[in-house]
C-alpha positions in Angstrom: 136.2 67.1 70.0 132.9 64.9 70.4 133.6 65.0 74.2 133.9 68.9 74.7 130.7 69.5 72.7 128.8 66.9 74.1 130.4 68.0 78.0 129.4 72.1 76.8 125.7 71.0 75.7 125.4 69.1 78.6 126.4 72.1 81.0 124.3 74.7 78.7 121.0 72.2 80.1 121.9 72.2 83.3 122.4 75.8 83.7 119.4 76.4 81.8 117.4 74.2 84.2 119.0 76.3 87.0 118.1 79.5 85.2 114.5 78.2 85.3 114.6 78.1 89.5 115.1 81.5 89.8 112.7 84.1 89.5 113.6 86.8 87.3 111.8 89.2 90.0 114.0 88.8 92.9 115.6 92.1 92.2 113.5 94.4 91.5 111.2 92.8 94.8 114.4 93.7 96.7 114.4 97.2 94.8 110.5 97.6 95.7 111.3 96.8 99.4 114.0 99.5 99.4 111.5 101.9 97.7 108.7 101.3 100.3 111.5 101.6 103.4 112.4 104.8 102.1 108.7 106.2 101.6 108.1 105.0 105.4 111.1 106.4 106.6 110.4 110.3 104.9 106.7 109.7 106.0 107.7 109.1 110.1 110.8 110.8 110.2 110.9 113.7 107.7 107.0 114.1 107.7 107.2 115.2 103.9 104.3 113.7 102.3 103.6 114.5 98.5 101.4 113.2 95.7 103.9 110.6 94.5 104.3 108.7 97.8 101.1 107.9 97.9 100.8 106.6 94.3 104.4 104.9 94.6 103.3 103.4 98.0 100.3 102.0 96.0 102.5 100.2 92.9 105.2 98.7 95.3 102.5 97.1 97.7 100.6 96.3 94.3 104.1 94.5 92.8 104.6 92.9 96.5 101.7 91.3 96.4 101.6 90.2 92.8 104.9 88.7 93.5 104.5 87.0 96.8 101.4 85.9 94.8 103.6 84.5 92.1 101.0 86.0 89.9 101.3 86.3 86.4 100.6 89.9 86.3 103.3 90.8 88.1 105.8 90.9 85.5 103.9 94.3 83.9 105.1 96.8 86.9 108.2 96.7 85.5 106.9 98.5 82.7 104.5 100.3 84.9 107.8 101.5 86.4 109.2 102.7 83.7 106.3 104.5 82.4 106.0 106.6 85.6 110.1 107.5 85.1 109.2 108.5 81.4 106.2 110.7 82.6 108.3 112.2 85.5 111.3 113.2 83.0 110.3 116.8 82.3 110.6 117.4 86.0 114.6 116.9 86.0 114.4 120.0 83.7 112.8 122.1 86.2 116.4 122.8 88.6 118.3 123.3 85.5 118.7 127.2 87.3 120.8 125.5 90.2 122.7 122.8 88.3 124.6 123.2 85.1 123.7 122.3 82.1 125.9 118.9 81.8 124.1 117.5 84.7 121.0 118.3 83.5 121.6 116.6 80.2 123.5 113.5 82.1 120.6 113.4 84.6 117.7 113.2 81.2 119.9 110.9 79.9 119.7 108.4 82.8 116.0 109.0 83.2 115.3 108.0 79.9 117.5 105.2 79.6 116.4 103.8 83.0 112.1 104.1 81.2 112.9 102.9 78.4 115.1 100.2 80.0 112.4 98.9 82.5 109.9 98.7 80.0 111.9 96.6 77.7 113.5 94.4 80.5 109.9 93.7 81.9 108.3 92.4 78.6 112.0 90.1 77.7 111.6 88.1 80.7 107.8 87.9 80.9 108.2 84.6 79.5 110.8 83.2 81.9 108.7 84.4 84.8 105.9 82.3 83.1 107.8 79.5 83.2 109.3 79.6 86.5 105.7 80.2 87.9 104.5 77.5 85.5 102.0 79.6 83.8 101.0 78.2 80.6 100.1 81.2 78.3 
């Protein structure tokens, strides 16, 4: 019983090492390269610009840099992120007219959860991005 304890703390280290390599940013840098692809592509082909794009535009090439930076600000778009769903929520309200009312409800529901979810997730692994950058707060 020794053995499988000793074997299972053993494998808990090295996966936590390997958990350290990583940088907990990946995905949402991926998500961030998507956003910015889609703003360029209904800029040049769809020529719709709006207010947002141009603020969007501005966080994603702000979180692109921070991250290819490996600065230690980076970590606070995420929450940034989330923010801007939570102040963009009463807009899903405003096609309740063409959609019923179960969508509309579903659709707040994601909204919210999706905020509140990217500010919460962005402040949990502030401190693994610190250590994976080897920031020393």
């Amino acid at each position: 019983m020794h053995d499988i304890i000793e074997r299972f703390v053993g494998r808990y280290q090295v996966w936590r090492a390997h958990r350290a390599q990583n940088n907990p940013l990946d995905f949402p840098a991926i998500f961030a390269g998507v956003g910015l692809a889609q703003i360029a592509y209904e800029v040049i082909v769809r020529h719709q610009i709006t207010w947002r794009i141009g603020f969007v535009t501005a966080i994603d090439l702000a979180f692109l840099a921070l991250y290819l930076r490996r600065s230690p600000r980076a970590w606070f778009i995420l929450p940034v992120w989330g923010v801007m769903i939570l102040l963009a929520f009463p807009s899903v309200f405003t096609p309740s007219d063409r959609y019923p009312l179960q969508i509309v409800v579903l659709s707040a529901a994601f909204a919210v959860t999706l905020g509140i979810g990217l500010i919460a997730w962005g402040f949990a692994i502030r401190r693994r991005y610190y250590s994976h950058i080897g920031y020393q707060s």
